[in-house]
BATIDREN-92753 format. One record per residue (C-alpha): residue in one letter; residue number from 1; x, y, z. Coordinates in nm, 3 decimals, always signed. Example, Ala and Ser with C-alpha at 12.3 -4.5 7.8 and 13.67 -1.06 7.14 Angstrom:
2
<r><residuo>A</residuo><num>1</num><c1>+1.230</c1><c2>-0.450</c2><c3>+0.780</c3></r>
<r><residuo>S</residuo><num>2</num><c1>+1.367</c1><c2>-0.106</c2><c3>+0.714</c3></r>
***
This chain:
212
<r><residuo>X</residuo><num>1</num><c1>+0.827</c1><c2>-0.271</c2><c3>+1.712</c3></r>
<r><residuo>X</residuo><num>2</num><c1>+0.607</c1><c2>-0.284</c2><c3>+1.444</c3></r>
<r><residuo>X</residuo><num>3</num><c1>+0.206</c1><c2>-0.334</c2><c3>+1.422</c3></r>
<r><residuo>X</residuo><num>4</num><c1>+0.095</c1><c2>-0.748</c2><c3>+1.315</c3></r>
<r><residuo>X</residuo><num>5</num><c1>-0.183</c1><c2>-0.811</c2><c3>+1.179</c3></r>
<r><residuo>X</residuo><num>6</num><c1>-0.363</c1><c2>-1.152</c2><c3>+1.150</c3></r>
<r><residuo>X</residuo><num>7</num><c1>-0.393</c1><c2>-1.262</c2><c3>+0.823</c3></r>
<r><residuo>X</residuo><num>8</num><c1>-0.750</c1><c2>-1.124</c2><c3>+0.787</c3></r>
<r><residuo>X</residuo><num>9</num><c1>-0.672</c1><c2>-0.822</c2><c3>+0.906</c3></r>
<r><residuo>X</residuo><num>10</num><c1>-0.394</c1><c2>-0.809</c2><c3>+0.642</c3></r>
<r><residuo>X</residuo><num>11</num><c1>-0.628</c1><c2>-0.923</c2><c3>+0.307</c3></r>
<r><residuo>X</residuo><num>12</num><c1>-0.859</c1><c2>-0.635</c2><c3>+0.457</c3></r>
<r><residuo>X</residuo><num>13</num><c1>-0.639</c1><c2>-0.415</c2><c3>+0.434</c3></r>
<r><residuo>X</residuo><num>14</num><c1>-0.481</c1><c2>-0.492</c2><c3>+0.142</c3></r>
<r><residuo>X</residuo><num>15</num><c1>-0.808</c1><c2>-0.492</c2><c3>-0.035</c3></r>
<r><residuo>X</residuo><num>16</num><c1>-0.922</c1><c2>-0.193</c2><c3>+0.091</c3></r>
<r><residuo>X</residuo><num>17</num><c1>-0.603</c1><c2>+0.001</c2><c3>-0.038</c3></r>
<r><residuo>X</residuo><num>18</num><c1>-0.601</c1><c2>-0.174</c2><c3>-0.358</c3></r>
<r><residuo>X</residuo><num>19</num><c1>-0.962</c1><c2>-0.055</c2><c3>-0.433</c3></r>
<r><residuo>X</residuo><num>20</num><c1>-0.891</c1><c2>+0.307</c2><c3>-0.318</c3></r>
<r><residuo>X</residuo><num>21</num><c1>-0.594</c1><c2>+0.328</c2><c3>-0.594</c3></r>
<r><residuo>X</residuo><num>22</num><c1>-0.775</c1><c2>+0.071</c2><c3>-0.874</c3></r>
<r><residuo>X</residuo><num>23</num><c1>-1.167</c1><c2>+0.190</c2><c3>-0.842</c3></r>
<r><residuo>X</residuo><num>24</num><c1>-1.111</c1><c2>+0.525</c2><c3>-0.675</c3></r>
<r><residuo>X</residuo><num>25</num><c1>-1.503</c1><c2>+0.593</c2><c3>-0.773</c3></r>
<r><residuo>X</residuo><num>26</num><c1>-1.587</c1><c2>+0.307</c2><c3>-0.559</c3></r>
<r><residuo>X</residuo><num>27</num><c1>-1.408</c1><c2>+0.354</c2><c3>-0.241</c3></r>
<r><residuo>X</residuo><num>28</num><c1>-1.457</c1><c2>+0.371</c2><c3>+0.049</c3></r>
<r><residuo>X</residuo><num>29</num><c1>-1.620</c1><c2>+0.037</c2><c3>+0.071</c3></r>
<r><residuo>X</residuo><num>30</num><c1>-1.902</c1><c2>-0.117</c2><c3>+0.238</c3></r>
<r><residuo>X</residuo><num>31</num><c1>-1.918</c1><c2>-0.390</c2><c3>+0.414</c3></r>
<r><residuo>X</residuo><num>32</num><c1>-2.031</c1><c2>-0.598</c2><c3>+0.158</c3></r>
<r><residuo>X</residuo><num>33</num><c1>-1.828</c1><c2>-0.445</c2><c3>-0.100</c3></r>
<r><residuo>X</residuo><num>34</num><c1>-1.507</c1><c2>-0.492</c2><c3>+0.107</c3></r>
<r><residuo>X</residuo><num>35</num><c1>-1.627</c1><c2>-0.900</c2><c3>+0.160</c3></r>
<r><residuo>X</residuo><num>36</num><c1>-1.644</c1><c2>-0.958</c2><c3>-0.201</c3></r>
<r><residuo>X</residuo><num>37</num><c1>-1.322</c1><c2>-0.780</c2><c3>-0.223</c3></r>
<r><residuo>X</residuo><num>38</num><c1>-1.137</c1><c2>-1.004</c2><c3>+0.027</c3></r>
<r><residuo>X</residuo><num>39</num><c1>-1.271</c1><c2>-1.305</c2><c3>-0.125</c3></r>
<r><residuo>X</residuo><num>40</num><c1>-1.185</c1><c2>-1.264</c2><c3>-0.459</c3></r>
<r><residuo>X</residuo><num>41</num><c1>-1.008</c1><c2>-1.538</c2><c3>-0.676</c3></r>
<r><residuo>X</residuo><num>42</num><c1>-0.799</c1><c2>-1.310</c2><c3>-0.894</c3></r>
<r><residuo>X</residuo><num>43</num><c1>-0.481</c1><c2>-1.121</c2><c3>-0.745</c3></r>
<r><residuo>X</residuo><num>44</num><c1>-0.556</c1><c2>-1.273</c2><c3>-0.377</c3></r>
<r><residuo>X</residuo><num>45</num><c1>-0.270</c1><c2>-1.574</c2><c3>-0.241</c3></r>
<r><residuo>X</residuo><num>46</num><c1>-0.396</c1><c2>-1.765</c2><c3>-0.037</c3></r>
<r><residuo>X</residuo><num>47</num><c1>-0.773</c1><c2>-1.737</c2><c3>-0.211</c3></r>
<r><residuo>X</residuo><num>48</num><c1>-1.024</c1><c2>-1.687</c2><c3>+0.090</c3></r>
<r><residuo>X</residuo><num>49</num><c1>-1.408</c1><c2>-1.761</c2><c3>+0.176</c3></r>
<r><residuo>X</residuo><num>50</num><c1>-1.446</c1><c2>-1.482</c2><c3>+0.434</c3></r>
<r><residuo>X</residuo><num>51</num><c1>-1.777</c1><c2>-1.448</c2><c3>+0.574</c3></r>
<r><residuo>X</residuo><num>52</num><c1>-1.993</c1><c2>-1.089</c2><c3>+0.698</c3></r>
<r><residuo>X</residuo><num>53</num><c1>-1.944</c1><c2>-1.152</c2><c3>+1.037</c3></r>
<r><residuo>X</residuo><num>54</num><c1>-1.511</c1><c2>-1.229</c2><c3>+1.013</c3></r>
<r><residuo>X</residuo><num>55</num><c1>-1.476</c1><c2>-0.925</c2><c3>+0.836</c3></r>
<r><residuo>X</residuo><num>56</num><c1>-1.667</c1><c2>-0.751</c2><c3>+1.040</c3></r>
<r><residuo>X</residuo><num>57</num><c1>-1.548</c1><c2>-0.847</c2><c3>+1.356</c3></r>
<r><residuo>X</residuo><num>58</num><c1>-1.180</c1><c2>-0.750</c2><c3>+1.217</c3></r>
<r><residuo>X</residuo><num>59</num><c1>-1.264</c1><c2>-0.427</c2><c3>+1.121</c3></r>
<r><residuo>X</residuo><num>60</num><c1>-1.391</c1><c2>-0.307</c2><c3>+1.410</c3></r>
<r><residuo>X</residuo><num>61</num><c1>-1.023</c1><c2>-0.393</c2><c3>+1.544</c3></r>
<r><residuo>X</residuo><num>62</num><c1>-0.880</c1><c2>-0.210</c2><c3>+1.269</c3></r>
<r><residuo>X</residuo><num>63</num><c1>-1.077</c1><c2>+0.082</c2><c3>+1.357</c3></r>
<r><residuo>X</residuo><num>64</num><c1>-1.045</c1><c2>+0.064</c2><c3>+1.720</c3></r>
<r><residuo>X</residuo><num>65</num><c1>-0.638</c1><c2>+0.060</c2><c3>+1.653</c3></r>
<r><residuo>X</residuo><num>66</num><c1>-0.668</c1><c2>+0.346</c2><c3>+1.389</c3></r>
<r><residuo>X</residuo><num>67</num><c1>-0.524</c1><c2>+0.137</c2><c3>+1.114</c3></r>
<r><residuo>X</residuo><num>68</num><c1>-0.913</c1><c2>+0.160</c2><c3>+0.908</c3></r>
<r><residuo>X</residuo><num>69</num><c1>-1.188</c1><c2>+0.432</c2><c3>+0.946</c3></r>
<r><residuo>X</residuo><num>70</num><c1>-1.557</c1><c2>+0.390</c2><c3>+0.943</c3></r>
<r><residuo>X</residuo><num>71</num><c1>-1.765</c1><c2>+0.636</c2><c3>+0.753</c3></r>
<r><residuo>X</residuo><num>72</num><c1>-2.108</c1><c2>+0.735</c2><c3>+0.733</c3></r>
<r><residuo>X</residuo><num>73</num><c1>-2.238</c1><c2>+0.935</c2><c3>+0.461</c3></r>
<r><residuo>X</residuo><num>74</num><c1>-2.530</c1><c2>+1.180</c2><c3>+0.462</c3></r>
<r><residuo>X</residuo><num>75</num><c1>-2.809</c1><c2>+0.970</c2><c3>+0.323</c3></r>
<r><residuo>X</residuo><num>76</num><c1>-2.619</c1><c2>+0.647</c2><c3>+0.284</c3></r>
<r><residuo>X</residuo><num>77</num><c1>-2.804</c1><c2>+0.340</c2><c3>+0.451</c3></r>
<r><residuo>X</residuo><num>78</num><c1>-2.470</c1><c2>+0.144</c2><c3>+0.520</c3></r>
<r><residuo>X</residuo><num>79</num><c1>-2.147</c1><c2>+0.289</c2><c3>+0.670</c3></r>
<r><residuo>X</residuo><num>80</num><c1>-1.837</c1><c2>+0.270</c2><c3>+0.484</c3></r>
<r><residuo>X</residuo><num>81</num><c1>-1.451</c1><c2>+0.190</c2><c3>+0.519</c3></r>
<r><residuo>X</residuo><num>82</num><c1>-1.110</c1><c2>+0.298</c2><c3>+0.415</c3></r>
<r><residuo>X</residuo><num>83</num><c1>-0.766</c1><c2>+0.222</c2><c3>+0.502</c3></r>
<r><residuo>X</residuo><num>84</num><c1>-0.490</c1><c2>+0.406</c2><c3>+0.756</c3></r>
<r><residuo>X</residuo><num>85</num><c1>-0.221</c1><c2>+0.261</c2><c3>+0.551</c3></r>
<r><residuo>X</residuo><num>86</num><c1>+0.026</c1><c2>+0.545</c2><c3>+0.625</c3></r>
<r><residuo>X</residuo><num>87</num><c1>-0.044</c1><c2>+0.517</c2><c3>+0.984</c3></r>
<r><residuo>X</residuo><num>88</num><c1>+0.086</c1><c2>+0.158</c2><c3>+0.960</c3></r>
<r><residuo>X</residuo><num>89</num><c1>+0.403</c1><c2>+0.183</c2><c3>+0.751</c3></r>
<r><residuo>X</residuo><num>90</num><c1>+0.442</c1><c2>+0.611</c2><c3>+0.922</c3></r>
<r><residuo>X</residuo><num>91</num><c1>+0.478</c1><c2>+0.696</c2><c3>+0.528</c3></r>
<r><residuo>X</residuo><num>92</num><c1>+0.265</c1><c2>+0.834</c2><c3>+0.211</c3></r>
<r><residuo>X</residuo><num>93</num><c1>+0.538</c1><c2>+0.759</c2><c3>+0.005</c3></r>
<r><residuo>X</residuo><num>94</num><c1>+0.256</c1><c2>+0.564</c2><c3>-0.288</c3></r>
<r><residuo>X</residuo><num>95</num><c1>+0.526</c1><c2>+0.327</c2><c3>-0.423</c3></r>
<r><residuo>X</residuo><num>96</num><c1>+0.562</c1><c2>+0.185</c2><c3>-0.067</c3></r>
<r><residuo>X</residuo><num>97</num><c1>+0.194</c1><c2>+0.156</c2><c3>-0.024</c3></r>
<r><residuo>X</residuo><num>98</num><c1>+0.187</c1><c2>-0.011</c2><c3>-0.387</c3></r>
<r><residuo>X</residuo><num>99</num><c1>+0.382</c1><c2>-0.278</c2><c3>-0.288</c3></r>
<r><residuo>X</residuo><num>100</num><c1>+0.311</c1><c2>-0.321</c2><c3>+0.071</c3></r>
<r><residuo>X</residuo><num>101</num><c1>-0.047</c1><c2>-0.366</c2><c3>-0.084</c3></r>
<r><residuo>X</residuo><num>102</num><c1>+0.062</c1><c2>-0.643</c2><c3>-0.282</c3></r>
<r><residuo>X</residuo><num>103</num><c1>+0.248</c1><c2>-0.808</c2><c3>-0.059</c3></r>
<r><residuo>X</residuo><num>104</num><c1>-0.049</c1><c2>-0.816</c2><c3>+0.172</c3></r>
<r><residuo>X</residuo><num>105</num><c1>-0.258</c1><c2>-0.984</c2><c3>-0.073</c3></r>
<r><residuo>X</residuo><num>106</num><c1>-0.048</c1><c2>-1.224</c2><c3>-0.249</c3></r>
<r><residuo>X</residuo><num>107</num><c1>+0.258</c1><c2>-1.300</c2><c3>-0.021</c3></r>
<r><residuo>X</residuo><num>108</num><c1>+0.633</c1><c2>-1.365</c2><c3>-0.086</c3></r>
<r><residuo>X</residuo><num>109</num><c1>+0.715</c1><c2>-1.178</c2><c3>-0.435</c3></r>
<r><residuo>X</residuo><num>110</num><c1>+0.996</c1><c2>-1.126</c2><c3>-0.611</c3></r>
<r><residuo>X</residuo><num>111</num><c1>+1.154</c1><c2>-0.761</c2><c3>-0.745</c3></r>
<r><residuo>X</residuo><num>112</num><c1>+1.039</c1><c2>-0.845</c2><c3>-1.131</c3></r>
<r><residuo>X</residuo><num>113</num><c1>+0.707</c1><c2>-0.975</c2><c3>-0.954</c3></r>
<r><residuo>X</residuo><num>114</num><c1>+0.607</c1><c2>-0.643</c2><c3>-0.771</c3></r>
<r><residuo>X</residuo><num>115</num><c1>+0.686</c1><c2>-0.419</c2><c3>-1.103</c3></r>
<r><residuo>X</residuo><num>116</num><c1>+0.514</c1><c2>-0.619</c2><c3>-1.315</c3></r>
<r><residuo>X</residuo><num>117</num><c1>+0.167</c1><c2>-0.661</c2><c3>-0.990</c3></r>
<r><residuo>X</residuo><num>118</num><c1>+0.172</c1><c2>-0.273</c2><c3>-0.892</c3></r>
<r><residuo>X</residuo><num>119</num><c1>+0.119</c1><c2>-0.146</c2><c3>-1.254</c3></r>
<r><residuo>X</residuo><num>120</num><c1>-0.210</c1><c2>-0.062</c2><c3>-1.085</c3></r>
<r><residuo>X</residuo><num>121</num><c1>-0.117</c1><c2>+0.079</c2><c3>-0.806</c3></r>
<r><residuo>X</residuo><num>122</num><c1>+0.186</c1><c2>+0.292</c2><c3>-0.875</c3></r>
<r><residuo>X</residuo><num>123</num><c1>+0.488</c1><c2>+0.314</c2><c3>-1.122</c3></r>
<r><residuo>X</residuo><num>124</num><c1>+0.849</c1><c2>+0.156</c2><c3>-1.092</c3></r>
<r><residuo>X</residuo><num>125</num><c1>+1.088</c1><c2>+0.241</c2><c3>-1.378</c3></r>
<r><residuo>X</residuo><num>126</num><c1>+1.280</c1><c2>-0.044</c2><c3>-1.324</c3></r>
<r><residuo>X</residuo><num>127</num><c1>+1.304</c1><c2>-0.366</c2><c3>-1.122</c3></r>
<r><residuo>X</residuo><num>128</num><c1>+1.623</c1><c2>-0.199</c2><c3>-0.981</c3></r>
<r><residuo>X</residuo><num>129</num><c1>+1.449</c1><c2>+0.074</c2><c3>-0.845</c3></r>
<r><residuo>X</residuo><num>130</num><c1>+1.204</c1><c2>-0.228</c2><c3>-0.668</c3></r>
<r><residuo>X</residuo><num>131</num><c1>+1.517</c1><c2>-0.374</c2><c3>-0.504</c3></r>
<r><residuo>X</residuo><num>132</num><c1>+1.606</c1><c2>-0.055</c2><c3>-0.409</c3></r>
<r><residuo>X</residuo><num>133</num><c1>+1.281</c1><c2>+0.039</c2><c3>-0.242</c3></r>
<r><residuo>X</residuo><num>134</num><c1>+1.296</c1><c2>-0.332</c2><c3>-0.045</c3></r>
<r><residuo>X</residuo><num>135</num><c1>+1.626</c1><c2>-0.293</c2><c3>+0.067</c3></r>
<r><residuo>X</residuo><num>136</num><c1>+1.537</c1><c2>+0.095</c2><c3>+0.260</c3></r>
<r><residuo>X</residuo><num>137</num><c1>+1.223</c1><c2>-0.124</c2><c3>+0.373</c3></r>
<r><residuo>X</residuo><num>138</num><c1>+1.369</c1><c2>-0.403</c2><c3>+0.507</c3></r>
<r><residuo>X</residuo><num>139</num><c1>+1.662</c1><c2>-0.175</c2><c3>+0.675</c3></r>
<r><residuo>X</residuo><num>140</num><c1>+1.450</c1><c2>+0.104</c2><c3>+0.835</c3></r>
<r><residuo>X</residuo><num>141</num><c1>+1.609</c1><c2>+0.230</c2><c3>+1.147</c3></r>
<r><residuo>X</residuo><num>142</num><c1>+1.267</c1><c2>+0.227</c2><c3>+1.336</c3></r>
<r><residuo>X</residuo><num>143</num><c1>+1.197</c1><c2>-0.174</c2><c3>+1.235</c3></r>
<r><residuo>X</residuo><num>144</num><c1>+1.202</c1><c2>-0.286</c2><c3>+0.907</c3></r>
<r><residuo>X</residuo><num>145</num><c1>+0.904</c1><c2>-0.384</c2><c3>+0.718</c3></r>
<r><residuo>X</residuo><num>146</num><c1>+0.982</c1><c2>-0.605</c2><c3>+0.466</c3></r>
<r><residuo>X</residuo><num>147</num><c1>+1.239</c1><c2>-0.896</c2><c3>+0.443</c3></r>
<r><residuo>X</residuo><num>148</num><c1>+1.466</c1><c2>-1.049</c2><c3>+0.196</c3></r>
<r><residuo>X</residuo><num>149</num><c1>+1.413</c1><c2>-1.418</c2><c3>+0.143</c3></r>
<r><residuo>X</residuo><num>150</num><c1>+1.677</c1><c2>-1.722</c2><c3>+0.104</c3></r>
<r><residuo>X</residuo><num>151</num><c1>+1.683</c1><c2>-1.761</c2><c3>-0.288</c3></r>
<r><residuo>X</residuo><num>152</num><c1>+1.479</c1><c2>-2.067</c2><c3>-0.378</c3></r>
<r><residuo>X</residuo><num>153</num><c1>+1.620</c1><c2>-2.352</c2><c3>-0.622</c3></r>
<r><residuo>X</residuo><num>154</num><c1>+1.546</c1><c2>-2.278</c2><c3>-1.004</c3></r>
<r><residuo>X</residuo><num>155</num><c1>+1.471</c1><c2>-1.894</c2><c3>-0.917</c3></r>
<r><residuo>X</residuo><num>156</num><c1>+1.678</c1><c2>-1.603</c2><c3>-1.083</c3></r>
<r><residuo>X</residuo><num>157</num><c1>+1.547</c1><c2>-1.362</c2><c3>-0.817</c3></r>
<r><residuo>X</residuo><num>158</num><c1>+1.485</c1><c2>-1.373</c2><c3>-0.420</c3></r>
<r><residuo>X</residuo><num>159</num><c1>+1.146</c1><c2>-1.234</c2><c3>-0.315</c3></r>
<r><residuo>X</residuo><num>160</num><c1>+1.037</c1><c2>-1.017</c2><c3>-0.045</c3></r>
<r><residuo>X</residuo><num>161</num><c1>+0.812</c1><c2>-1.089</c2><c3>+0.244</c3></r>
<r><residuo>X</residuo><num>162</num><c1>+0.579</c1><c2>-0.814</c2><c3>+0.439</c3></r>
<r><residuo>X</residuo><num>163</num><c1>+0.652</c1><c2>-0.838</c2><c3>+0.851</c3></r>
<r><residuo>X</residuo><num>164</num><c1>+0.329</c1><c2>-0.751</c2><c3>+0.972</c3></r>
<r><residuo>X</residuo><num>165</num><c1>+0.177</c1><c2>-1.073</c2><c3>+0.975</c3></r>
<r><residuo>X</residuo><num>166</num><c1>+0.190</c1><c2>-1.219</c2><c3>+1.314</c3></r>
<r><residuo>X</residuo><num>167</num><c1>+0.337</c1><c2>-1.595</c2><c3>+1.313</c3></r>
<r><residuo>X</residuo><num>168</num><c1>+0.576</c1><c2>-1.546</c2><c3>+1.053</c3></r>
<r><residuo>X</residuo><num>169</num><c1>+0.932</c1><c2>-1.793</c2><c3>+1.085</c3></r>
<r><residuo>X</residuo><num>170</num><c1>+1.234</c1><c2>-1.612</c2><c3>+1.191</c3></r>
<r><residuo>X</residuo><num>171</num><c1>+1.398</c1><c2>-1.491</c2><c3>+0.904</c3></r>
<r><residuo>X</residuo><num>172</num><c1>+1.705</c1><c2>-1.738</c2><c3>+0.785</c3></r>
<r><residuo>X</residuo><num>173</num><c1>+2.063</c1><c2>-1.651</c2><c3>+0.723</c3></r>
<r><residuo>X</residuo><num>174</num><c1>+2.090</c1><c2>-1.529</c2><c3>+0.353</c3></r>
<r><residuo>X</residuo><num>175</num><c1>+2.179</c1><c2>-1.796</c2><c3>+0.072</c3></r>
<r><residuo>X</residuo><num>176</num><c1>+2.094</c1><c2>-2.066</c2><c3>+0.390</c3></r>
<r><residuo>X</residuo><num>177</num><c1>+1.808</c1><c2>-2.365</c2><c3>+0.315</c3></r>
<r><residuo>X</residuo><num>178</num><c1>+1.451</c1><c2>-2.243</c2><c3>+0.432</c3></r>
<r><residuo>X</residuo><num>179</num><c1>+1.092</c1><c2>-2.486</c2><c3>+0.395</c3></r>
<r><residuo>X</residuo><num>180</num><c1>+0.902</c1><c2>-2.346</c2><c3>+0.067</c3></r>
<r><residuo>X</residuo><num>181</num><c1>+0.606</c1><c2>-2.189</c2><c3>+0.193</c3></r>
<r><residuo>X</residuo><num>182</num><c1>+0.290</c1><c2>-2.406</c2><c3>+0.176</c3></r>
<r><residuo>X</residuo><num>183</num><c1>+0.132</c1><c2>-2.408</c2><c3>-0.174</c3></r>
<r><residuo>X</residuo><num>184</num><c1>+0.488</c1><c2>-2.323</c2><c3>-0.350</c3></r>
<r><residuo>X</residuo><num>185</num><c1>+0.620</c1><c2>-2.589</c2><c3>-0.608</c3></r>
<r><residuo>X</residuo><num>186</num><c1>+0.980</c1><c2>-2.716</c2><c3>-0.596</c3></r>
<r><residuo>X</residuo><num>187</num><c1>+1.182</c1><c2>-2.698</c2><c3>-0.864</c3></r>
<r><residuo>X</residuo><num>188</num><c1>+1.132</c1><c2>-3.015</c2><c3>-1.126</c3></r>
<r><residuo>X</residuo><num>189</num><c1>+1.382</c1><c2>-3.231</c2><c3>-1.130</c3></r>
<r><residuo>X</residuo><num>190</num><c1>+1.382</c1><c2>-3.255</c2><c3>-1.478</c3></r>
<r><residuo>X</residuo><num>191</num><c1>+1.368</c1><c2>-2.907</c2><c3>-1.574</c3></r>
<r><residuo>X</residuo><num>192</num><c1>+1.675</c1><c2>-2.823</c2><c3>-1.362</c3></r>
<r><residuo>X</residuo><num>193</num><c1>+1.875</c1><c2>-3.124</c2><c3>-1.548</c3></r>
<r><residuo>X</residuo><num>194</num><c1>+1.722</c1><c2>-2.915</c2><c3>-1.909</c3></r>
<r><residuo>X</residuo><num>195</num><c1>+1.897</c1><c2>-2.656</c2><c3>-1.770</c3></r>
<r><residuo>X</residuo><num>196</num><c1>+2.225</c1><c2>-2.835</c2><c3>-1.668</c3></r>
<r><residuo>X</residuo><num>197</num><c1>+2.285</c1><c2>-2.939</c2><c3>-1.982</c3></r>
<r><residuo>X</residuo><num>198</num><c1>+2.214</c1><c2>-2.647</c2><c3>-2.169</c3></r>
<r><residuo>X</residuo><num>199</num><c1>+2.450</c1><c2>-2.509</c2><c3>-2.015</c3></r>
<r><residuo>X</residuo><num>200</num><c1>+2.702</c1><c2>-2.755</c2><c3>-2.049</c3></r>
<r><residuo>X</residuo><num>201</num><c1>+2.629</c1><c2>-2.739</c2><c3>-2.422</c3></r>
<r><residuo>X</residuo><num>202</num><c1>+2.670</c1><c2>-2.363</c2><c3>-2.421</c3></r>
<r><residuo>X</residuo><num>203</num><c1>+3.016</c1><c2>-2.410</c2><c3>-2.235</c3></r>
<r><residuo>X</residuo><num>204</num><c1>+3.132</c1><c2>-2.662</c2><c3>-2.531</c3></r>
<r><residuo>X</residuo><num>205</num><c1>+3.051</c1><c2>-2.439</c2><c3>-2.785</c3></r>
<r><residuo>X</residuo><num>206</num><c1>+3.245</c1><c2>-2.186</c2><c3>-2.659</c3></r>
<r><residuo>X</residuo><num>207</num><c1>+3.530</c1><c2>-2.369</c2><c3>-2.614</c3></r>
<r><residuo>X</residuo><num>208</num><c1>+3.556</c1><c2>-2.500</c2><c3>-2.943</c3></r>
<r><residuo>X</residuo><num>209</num><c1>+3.530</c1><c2>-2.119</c2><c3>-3.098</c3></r>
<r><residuo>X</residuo><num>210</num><c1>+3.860</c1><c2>-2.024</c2><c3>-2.843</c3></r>
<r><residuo>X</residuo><num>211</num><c1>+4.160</c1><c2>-1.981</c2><c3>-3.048</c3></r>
<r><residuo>X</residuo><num>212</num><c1>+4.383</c1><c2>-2.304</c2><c3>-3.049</c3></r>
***
């Protein structure tokens, strides 16, 4: 069984493990430094207004369950905070942590979407070596961590959803019909019938180069 978070607890430490890898002269974080961190508007899905006192109150939780660490420095007036990340997913392996971390943050992503959002963080060659890093996370024999969404209408790729957010909907049947997460656009109408017909011209020109 694996830890869950809330989702507070999982933009904390999300943020907190993104600045540790992005601003290493920075980190650990304050208090203050880790609020405006959580609340910023770039890189963070959903965007959140987190106050002092929320983050505060889920940190000490985080501490208490050895998933975050409070520090004080000699001669610092505030104490300070970094992540247990490892302890969470029981691995140091940093292309896991990369993008764990970003699925924490921004939710549901895609294989191309994670290469492309951990360039920060840590380095994929390929997106086939992202697949290939979901798939051992979402098979683990000790609970998987990750899991492989229904492919959407009018998307080329499936995307990948972190587990340890508590409340999440059972996961559905590969290739079966799932609700699009709140805040996800459908498909247009109208650019899916672009795309029908491109194809349809495509087909016809083919044909007509075929030898009679």
């Amino acid at each position: 069984m694996i830890e869950q978070l809330t989702p507070l607890e999982a933009r904390i430490l999300g943020s907190l493990v993104e600045k540790s890898l992005t601003t290493p002269e920075l980190y650990p974080l304050t208090l203050n430094s880790l609020v405006n961190a959580c609340n910023q508007k770039t890189s963070r899905d959903p965007v959140m207004t987190l106050g002092h006192n929320d983050v505060e109150n889920a940190l000490n939780g985080l501490v208490e369950r050895k998933l975050a660490a409070r520090i004080h420095e000699p001669g610092a007036r505030a104490a300070k905070y970094t992540h247990r990340i490892d302890i969470l997913l029981g691995s140091e392996d940093p292309k896991a942590i990369g993008a764990v971390c970003i699925l924490l943050l921004r939710g549901a992503q895609t294989p191309g979407e994670l290469k492309g959002r951990t360039e920060r963080l840590c380095r994929f060659e390929s997106t086939a070596e992202v697949e290939a890093l979901m798939a051992e996370l979402s098979s683990r024999v000790d609970g998987p961590i990750v899991r492989r969404l229904p492919r959407q209408p009018g998307q080329m790729e499936a995307r990948y959803q972190q587990l340890f957010t508590a409340g999440m909907d059972p996961p559905s049947p590969e290739g079966g019909s799932s609700p699009l997460p709140e805040g996800t656009p459908a498909a247009e109408p109208d650019r899916v019938a672009r795309l029908e017909a491109r194809v349809a011209a495509l087909e016809a020109a083919f044909a007509a180069f075929r030898p009679k």
